[in-house]
C-alpha positions as CSV (number, residue, x, y, z in Angstrom):
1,X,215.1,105.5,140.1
2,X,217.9,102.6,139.7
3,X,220.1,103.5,136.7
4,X,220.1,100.0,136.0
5,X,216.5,99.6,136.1
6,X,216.4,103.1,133.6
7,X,218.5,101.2,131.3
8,X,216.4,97.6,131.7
9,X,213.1,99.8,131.1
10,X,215.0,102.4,128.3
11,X,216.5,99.2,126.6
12,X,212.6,97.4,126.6
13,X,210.9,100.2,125.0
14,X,213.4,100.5,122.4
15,X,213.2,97.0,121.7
16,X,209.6,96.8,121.3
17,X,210.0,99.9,118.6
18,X,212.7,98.0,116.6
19,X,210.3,94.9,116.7
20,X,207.1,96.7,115.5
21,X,208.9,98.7,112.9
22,X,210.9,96.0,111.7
23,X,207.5,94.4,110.9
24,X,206.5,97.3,108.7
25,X,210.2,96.9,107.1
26,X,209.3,93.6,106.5
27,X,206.2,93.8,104.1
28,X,208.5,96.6,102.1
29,X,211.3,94.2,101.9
30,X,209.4,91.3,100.2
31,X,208.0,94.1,97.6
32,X,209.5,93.7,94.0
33,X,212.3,95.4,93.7
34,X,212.9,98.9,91.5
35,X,215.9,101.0,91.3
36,X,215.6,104.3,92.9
37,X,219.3,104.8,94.0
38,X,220.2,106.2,90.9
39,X,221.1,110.1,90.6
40,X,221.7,110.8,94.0
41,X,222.9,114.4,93.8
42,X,219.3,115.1,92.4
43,X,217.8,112.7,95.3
44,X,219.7,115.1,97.8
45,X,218.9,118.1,96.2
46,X,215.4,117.4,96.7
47,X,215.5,115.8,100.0
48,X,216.4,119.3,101.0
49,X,214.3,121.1,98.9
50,X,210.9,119.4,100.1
51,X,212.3,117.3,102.6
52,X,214.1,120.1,105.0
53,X,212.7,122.8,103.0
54,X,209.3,121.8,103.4
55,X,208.6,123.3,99.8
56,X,205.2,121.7,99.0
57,X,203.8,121.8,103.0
58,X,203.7,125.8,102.5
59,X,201.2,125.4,100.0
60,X,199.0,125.5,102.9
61,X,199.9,129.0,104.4
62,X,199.0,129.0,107.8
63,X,199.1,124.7,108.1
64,X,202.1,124.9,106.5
65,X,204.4,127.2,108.2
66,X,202.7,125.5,111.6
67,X,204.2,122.2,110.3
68,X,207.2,123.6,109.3
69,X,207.8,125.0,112.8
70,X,206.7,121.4,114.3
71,X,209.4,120.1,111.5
72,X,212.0,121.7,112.4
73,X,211.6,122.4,116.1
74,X,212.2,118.5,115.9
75,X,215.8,118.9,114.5
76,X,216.6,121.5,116.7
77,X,215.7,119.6,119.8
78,X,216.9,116.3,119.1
79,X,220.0,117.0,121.2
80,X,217.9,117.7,124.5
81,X,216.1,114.3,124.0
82,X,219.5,113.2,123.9
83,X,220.7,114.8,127.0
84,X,217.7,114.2,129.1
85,X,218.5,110.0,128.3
86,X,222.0,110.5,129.1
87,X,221.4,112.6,132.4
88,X,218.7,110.1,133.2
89,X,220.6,107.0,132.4
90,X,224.4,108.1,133.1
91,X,224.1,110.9,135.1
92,X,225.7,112.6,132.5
93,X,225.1,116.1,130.8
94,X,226.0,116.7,127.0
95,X,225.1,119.6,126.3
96,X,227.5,120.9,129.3
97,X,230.3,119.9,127.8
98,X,229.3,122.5,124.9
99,X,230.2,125.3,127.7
100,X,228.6,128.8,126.5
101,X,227.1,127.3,123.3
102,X,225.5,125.0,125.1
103,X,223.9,127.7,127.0
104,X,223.0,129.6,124.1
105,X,221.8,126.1,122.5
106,X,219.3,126.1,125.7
107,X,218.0,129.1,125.5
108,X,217.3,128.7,121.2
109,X,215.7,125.2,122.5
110,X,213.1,127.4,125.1
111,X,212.2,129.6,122.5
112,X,211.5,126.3,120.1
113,X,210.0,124.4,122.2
114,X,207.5,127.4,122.7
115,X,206.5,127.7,119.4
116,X,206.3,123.9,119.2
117,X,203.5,123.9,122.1
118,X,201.9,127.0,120.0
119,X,202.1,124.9,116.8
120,X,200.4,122.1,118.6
121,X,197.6,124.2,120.0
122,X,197.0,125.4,116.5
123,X,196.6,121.8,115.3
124,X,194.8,120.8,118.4
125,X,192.1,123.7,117.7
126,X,192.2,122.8,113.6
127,X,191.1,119.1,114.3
128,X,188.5,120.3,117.3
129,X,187.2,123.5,116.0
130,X,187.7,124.2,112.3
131,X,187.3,120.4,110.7
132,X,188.8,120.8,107.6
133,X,186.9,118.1,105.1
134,X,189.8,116.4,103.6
135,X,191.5,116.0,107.5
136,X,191.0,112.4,108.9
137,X,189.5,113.6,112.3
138,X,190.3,110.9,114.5
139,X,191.5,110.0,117.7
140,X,195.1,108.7,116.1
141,X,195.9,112.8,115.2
142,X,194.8,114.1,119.0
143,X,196.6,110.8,120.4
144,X,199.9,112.1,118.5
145,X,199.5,115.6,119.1
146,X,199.5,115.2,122.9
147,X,202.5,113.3,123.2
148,X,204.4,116.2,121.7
149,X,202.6,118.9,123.8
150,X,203.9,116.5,126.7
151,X,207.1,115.9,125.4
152,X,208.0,120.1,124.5
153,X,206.1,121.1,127.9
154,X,208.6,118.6,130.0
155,X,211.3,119.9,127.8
156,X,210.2,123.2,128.0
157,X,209.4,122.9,132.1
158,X,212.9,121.4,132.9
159,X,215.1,123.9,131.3
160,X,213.2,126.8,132.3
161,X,211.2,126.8,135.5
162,X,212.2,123.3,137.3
163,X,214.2,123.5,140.8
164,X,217.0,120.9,140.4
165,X,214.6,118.1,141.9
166,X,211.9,118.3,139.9
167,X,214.0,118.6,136.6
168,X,214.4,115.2,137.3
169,X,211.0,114.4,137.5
170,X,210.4,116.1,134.6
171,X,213.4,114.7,132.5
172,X,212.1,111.2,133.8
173,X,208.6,112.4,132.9
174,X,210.3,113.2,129.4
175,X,211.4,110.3,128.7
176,X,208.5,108.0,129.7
177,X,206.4,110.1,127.1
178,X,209.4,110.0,124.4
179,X,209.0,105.6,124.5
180,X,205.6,105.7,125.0
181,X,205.6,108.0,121.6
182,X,208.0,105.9,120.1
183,X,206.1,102.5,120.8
184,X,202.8,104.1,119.2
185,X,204.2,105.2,116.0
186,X,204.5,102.5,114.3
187,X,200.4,101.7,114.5
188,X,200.1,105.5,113.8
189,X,200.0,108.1,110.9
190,X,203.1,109.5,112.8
191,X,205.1,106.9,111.5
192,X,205.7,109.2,108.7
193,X,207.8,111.0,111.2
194,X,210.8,108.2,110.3
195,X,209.6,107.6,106.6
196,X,208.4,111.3,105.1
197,X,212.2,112.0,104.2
198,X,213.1,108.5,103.0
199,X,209.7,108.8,100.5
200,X,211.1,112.2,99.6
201,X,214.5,111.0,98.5
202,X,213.2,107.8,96.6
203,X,210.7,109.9,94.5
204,X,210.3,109.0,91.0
205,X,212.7,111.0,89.0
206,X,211.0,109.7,85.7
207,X,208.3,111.7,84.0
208,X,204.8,112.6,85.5
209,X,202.6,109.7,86.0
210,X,205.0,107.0,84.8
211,X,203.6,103.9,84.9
212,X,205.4,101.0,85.9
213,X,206.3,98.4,82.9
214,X,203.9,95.3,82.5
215,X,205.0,91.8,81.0
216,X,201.6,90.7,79.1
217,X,203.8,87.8,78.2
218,X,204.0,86.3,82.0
219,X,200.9,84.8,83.1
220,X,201.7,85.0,86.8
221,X,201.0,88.8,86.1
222,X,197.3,87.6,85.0
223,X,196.2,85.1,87.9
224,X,195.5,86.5,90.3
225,X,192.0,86.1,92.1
226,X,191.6,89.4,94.1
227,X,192.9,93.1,94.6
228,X,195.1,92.1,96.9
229,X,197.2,89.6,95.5
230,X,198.2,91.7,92.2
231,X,198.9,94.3,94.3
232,X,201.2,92.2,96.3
233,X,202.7,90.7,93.0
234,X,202.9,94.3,91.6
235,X,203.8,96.7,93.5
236,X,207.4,97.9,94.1
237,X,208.9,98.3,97.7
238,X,208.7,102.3,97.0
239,X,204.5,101.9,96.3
240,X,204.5,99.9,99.6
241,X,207.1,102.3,101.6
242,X,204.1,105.1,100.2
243,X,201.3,103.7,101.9
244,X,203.3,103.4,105.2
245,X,204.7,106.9,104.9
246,X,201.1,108.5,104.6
247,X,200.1,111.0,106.9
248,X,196.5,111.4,106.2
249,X,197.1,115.1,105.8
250,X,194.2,115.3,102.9
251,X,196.4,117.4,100.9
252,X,195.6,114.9,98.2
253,X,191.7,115.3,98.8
254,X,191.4,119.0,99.2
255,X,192.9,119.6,95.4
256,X,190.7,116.0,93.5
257,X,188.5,117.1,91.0
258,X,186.5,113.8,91.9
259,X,186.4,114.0,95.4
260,X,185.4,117.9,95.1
261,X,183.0,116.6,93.0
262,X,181.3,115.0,96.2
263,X,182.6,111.6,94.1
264,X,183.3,108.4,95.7
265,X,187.1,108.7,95.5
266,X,189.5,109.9,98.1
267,X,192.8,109.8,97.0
268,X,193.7,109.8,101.0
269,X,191.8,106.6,101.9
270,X,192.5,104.9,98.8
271,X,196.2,105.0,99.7
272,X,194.9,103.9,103.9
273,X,192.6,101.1,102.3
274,X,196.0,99.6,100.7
275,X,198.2,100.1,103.6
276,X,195.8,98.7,105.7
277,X,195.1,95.6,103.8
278,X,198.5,95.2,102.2
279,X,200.6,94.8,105.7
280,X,197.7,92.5,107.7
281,X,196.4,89.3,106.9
282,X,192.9,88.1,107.3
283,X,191.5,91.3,105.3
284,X,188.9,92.0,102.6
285,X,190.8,91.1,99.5
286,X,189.2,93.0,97.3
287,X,190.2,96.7,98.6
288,X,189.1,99.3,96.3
289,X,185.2,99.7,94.9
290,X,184.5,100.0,91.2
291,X,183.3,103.2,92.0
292,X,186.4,104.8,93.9
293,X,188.7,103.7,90.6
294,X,186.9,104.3,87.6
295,X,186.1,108.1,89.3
296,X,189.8,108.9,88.4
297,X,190.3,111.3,86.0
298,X,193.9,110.6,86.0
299,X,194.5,114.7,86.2
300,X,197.7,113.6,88.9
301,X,197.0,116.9,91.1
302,X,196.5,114.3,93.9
303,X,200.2,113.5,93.4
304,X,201.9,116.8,92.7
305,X,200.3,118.3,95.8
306,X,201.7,115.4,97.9
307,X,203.8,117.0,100.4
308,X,206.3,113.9,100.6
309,X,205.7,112.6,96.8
310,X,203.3,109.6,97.1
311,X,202.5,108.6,94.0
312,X,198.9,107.9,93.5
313,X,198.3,107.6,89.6
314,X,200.5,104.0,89.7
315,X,198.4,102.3,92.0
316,X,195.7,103.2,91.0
317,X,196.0,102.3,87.3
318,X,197.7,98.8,88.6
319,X,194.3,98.2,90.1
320,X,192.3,99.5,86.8
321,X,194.9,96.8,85.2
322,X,193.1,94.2,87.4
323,X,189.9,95.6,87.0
324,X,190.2,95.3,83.5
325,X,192.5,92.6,82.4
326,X,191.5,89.8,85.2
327,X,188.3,90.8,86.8
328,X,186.9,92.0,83.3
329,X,185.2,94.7,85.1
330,X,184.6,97.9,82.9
331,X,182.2,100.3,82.7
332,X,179.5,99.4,79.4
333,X,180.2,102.6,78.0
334,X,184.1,102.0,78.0
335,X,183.4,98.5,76.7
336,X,181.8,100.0,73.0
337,X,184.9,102.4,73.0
338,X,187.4,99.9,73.4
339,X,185.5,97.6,70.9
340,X,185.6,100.4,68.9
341,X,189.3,100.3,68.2
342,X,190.2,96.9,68.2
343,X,189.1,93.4,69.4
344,X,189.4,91.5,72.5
345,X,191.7,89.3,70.3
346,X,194.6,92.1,69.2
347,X,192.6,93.2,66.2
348,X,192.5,96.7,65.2
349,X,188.6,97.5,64.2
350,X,188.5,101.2,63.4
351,X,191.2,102.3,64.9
352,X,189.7,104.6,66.9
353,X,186.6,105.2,69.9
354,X,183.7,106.7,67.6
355,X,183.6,103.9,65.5
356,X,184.7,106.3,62.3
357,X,185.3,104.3,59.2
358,X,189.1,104.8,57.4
359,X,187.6,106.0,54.7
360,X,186.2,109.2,56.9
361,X,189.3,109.8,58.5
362,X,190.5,112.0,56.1
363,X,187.4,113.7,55.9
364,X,188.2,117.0,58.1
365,X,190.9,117.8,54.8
366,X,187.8,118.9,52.4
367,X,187.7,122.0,53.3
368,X,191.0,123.0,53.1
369,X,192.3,125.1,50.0
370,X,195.1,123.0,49.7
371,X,195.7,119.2,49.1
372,X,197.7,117.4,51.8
373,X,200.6,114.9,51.3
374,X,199.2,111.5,52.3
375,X,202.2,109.0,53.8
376,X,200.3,106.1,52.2
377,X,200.9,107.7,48.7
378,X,204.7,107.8,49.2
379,X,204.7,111.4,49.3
380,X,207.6,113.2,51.1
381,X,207.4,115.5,53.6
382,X,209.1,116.7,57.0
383,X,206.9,116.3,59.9
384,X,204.0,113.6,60.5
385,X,200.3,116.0,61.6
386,X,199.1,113.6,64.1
387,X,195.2,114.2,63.9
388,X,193.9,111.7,66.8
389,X,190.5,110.1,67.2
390,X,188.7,113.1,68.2
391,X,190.2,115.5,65.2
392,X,189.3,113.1,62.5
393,X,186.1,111.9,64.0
394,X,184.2,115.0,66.1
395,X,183.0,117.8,63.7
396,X,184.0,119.8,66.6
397,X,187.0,119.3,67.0
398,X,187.9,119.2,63.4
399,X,188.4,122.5,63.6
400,X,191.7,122.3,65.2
401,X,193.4,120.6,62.7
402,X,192.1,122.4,60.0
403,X,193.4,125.8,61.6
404,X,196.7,124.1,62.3
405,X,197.0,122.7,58.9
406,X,197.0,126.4,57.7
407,X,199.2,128.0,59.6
408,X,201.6,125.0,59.6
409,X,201.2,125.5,55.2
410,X,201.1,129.2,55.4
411,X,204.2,128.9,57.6
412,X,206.1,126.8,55.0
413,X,206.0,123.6,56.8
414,X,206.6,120.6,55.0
415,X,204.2,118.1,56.8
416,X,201.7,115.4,55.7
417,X,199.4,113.6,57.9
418,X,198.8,109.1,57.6
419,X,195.0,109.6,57.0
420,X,193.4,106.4,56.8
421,X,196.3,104.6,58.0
422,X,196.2,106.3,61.6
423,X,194.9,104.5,64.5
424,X,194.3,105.8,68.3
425,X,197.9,106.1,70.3
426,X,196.0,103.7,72.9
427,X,196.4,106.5,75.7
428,X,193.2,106.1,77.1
429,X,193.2,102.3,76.6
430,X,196.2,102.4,79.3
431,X,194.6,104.6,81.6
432,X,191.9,102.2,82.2
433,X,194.0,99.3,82.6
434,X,194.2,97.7,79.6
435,X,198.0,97.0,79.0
436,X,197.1,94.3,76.3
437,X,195.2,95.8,73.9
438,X,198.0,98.9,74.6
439,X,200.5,97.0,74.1
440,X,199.4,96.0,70.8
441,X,198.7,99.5,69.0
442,X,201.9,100.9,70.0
443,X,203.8,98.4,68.6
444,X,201.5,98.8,65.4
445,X,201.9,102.2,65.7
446,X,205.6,102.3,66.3
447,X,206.0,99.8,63.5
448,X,203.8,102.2,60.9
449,X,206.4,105.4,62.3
450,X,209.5,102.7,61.1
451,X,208.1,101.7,58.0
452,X,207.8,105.1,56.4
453,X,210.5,106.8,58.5
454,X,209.1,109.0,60.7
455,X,211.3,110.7,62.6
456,X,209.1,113.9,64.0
457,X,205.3,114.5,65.0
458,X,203.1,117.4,65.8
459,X,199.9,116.8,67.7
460,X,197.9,119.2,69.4
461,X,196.1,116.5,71.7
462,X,198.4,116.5,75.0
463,X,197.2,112.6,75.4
464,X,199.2,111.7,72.5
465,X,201.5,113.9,73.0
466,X,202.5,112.3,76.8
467,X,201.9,108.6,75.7
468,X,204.6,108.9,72.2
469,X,207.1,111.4,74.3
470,X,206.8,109.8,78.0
471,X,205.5,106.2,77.1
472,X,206.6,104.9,74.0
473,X,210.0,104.8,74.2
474,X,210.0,101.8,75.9
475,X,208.5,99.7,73.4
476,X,211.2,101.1,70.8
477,X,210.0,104.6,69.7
478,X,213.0,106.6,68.1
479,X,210.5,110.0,66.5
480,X,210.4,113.2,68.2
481,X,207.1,114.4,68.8
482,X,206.1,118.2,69.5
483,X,202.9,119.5,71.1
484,X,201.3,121.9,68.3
485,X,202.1,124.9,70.8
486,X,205.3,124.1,71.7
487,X,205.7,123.8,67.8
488,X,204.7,126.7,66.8
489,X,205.9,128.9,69.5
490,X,209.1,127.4,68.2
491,X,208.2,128.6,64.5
492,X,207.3,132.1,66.3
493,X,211.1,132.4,68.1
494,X,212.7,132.0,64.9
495,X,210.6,134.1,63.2
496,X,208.8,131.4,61.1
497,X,205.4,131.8,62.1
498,X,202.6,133.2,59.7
499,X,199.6,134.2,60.9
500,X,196.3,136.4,60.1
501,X,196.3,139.5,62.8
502,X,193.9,140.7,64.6
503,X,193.2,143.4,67.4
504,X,191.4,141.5,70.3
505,X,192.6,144.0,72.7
506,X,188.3,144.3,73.5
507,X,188.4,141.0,74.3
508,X,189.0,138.9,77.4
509,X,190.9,135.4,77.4
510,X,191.4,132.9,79.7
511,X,193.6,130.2,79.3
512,X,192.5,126.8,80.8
513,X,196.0,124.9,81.4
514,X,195.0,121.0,80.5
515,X,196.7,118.8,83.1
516,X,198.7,116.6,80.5
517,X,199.9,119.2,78.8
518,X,201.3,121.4,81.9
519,X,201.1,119.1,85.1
520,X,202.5,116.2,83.2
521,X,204.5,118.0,81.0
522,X,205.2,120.9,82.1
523,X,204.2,123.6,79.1
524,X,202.5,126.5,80.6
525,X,204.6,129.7,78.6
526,X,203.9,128.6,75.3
527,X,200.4,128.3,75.0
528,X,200.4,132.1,76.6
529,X,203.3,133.4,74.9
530,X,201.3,133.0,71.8
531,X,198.3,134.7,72.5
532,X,200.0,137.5,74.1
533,X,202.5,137.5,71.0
534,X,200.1,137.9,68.0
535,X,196.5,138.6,69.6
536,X,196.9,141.7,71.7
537,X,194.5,139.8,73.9
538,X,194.3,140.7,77.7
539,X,194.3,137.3,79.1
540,X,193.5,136.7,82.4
541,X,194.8,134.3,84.7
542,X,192.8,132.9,86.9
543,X,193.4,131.1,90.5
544,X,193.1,127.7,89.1
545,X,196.1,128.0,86.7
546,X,199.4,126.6,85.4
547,X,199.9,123.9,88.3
548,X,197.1,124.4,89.9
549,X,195.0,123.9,87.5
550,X,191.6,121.8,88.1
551,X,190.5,119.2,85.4
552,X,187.8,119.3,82.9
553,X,187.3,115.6,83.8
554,X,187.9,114.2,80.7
555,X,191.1,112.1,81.6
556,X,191.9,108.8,82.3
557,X,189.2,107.5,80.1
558,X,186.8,109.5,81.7
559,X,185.4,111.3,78.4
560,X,184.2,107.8,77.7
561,X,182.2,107.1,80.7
562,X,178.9,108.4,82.0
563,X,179.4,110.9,84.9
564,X,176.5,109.6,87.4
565,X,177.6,110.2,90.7
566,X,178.2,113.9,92.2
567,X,178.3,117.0,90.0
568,X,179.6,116.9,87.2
569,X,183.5,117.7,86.7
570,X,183.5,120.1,83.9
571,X,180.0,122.2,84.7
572,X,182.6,123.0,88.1
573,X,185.8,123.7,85.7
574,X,183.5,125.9,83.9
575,X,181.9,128.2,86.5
576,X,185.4,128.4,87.7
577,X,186.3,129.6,84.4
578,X,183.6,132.0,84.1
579,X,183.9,133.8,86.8
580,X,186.7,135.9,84.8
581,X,184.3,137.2,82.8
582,X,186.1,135.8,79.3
583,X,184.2,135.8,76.0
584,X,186.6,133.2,74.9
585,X,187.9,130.3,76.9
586,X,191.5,128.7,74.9
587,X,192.6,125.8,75.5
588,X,194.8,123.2,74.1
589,X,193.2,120.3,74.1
590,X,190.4,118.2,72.2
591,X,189.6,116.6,75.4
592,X,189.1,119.9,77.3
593,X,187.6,121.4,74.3
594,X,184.9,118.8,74.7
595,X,184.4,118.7,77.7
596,X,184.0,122.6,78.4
597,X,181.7,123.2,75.6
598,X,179.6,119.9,76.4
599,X,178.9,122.3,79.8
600,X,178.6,125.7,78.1
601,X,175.7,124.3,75.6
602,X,173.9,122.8,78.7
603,X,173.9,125.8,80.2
604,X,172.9,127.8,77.2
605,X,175.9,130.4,77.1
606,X,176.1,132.1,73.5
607,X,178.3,134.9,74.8
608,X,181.2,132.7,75.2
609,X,183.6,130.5,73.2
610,X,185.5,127.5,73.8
611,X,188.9,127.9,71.3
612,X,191.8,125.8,70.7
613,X,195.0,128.0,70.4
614,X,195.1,127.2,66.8
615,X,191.7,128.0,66.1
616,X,192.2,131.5,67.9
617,X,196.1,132.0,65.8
618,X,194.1,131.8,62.8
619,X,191.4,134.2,63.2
């Protein structure tokens, strides 16, 4: 071959790879624009961490170390691509000039390429043979997967067995494979091969599940007609650069409480279905069903399990924020709740979901052989008891308060609680896309904290506690707020903490970790140091624990919506649960609380409790 023509045809197929990838550049260019170049000694420190490290991907054992060897035999053999294009198109050897260390270089680079080809075959045999559901089994993966058994069996032929002759059939063979490779990315899940590490470095360095800001004020957030134009207007260049950067792994699927649930979600294709009609024109404008979003439980183990940090929970709460705010499409159910606590015009109704007068609010406190300081009254005190809808309203879940409320007096806590004058946070009001009506009760509530000076909060709902710690502040909020076990693990440390004993050494605990308390916030030890601190309890930990915990499907406004399709989320959180043999299930939350013994009454199970923390402290 002419080295001219090697150029001509070297210098085309590059071309064409610039052209089609600067198309995919393109659509992330024109996104709206969002800082993530700040902190970029933290940036670095994770692009090798999960980037080069490959932290996450060996969550997977055997996939993951198999990827990691595909990963990195990459690196390593980057300079042999390199030499086989300059021998080809120069007639000029690089790795020569390295002398012995080039030499040694080869021979690392046989041994790579090796396990490269055995990497390959493994995938080759995983997408044939073993079908795992939450793999996209399509001809895209095997296309992909031969081009690099071509391109490490050329590599691996030339610098091992070739005569002199055929190495340069095999380094032209080489190269022919490396542009047509090149050339097909771009329409490819292999694209992520350029963008995995660029997505790793720009991942949000904000709190779990932060959810971009949104100007209720600017009606050009409010008019659009379909999915697809608010999610053009909305989304930042790093939510488009995610849906390029997707490699269909399933990662996402394989840990969904919905989509276990044999629910119409897939976190995977909801991310596809927005790359797909995002960067074409001429598509269905409407991209997500009403079935896929409102099948979100918001848990966010879709997006911790990401390999490469996609973030999931944004988009899909900017399309519930369509859904809800344009489209007016919410489920009946949701519709009563949201009534509930305030009006389609701004005005707060009860205050909270159940529809429980003010009046009853205060209701749980009767029982309690002590009076508690009301805010309202002008009584002082230190710390603001944050009851939520469910404490004050659920005869269940009243219980939780009115075991914290003792230990927090019997402890000498100076606290008092707003009563009547406390309405819902609006957490769940968020999660389903309503950023008005949010809006509107956290300034209301921020406005009550200022008005009688609240500077601290306890709540043992980890709804609340995320939405004032991780949300509020940027409407204003100036109060730090405590979740009741950090709080009182805090009261235990010092020494503080009065409780009743009692020897449950007989007994058997397991701890269900709810996923806004630890995956969002990142409070496993407390809950347990607790138990194992005053109980004598053997607790057991189960497989689905601390981050890997699976939902009780009571999230993202979820505990307000009928569960009609698949099985149901918590009866499978349950069994899960049971199968430690506890007679008492803790928690530390009113949501999971629900939720869990909603499925242990259907199922008839005396022999076992559901217990908040509190409840269990106070025994």
């Amino acid at each position: 071959m002419n080295i001219n023509f090697a150029l001509i045809f070297f210098a085309i197929g590059v071309a064409f790879f610039f052209y089609n990838a600067a198309k995919k550049i393109a659509i992330i260019w024109k996104a709206k624009p969002e800082n993530r170049f700040d902190k970029i000694s933290t940036r670095l420190k994770s692009l090798l961490i999960f980037g080069f490290g490959q932290k996450r991907v060996f969550r997977n054992k055997i996939a993951g170390v198999m990827h990691a060897a595909l990963f990195w035999g990459f690196f390593l053999l980057f300079l042999v691509n390199v030499n086989f294009a300059s021998e080809i198109l120069f007639n000029y050897s690089l790795i020569h000039l390295l002398g012995k260390a080039g030499n040694a270089y080869l021979a690392i680079c046989q041994i790579t390429s090796a396990i490269v080809i055995l990497s390959v075959f493994y995938f080759i045999y995983r997408r044939i043979v073993t079908k795992p559901k939450e793999l996209t089994l399509d001809w895209d993966g095997l296309i992909c997967l031969f081009f690099i058994l071509g391109l490490k069996a050329s590599d691996l032929y030339a610098n091992t067995f070739a005569t002199n002759q055929n190495k340069i059939y095999a380094e032209y063979g080489h190269l022919l494979i490396l542009l047509s490779f090149l050339n097909y990315m771009p329409f490819s899940k292999y694209l992520h091969i350029f963008l995995a590490l660029p997505n790793i470095f720009f991942k949000s360095l904000k709190s779990f599940g932060y959810l971009p800001y949104f100007d209720v004020e600017n009606e050009k957030n409010l008019t659009a007609e379909n999915q697809k134009d608010f999610c053009l207007t909305r989304f930042s260049w790093k939510q488009m650069l995610d849906t390029f950067a997707c490699m269909r792994c399933g990662r996402c699927d394989a840990v969904c409480p919905a989509n276990i649930s044999d629910k119409s979600l897939s976190p995977k294709t909801i991310i596809q279905k927005l790359n797909k009609n995002l960067a074409r024109k001429n598509e269905n404008k409407n991209i997500i069903s009403s079935n896929e979003l409102w099948n979100c439980t918001t848990c966010g183990a879709c997006q911790q399990n990401c390999p490469i940090f996609i973030e999931h929970l944004p988009k899909i709460i900017e399309l519930r924020r369509f859904q809800s705010m344009i489209a007016g499409n919410l489920p009946p159910e949701t519709q009563l709740a949201l009534e509930n606590v305030i009006s389609a015009e701004g005005q707060i109704k009860f205050g909270n979901p159940y529809g429980t007068q003010k009046e009853q609010k205060e209701d749980w406190t009767k029982t309690l052989p002590f009076s508690l300081p009301k805010i309202y009254e002008n009584q002082k005190f230190d710390i603001l008891l944050w009851v939520g809808c469910g404490g004050a309203s659920d005869s269940r879940l009243q219980k939780i308060p009115q075991n914290l409320a003792k230990i927090m007096h019997n402890s000498g806590v100076k606290f008092g609680i707003l009563g009547k004058e406390e309405i819902c946070c609006g957490e769940w009001i968020r999660k389903i896309g309503n950023e008005y009506l949010f809006q509107i009760i956290t300034r209301e509530n921020i406005e009550i904290f200022k008005r009688y000076g609240i500077k601290e909060i306890i709540t043992f709902c980890p709804h609340c506690y995320n939405t004032f710690k991780n949300e509020y502040q940027e409407f204003g909020s100036d109060f730090k707020v405590w979740h009741h076990t950090e709080f009182l693990a805090n009261l235990m440390k010092r020494k503080k903490l009065h409780i009743k004993s009692k020897d449950f050494s007989m007994k058997n605990i397991v701890y269900h970790d709810p996923c806004y308390l630890g995956r969002y916030n990142n409070i496993y030890e407390e809950p347990r140091r607790l138990i194992d601190w005053k109980i004598c309890a053997n607790i057991k930990e189960m497989g689905k624990s601390r981050e890997d915990s699976f939902c009780c499907g009571g999230g993202g406004g979820r505990a307000f919506m009928e569960e009609t399709e698949g099985q149901k989320i918590n009866d499978i959180r349950l069994e899960q649960l049971l199968k430690s043999d506890p007679d008492i299930i803790a928690t530390a939350c009113p949501f999971c609380f629900m939720m869990l013994d909603d499925s242990l009454k259907k199922k008839n199970i005396e022999d076992v409790k559901i217990m908040d923390i509190a409840e269990i402290l106070n025994l």
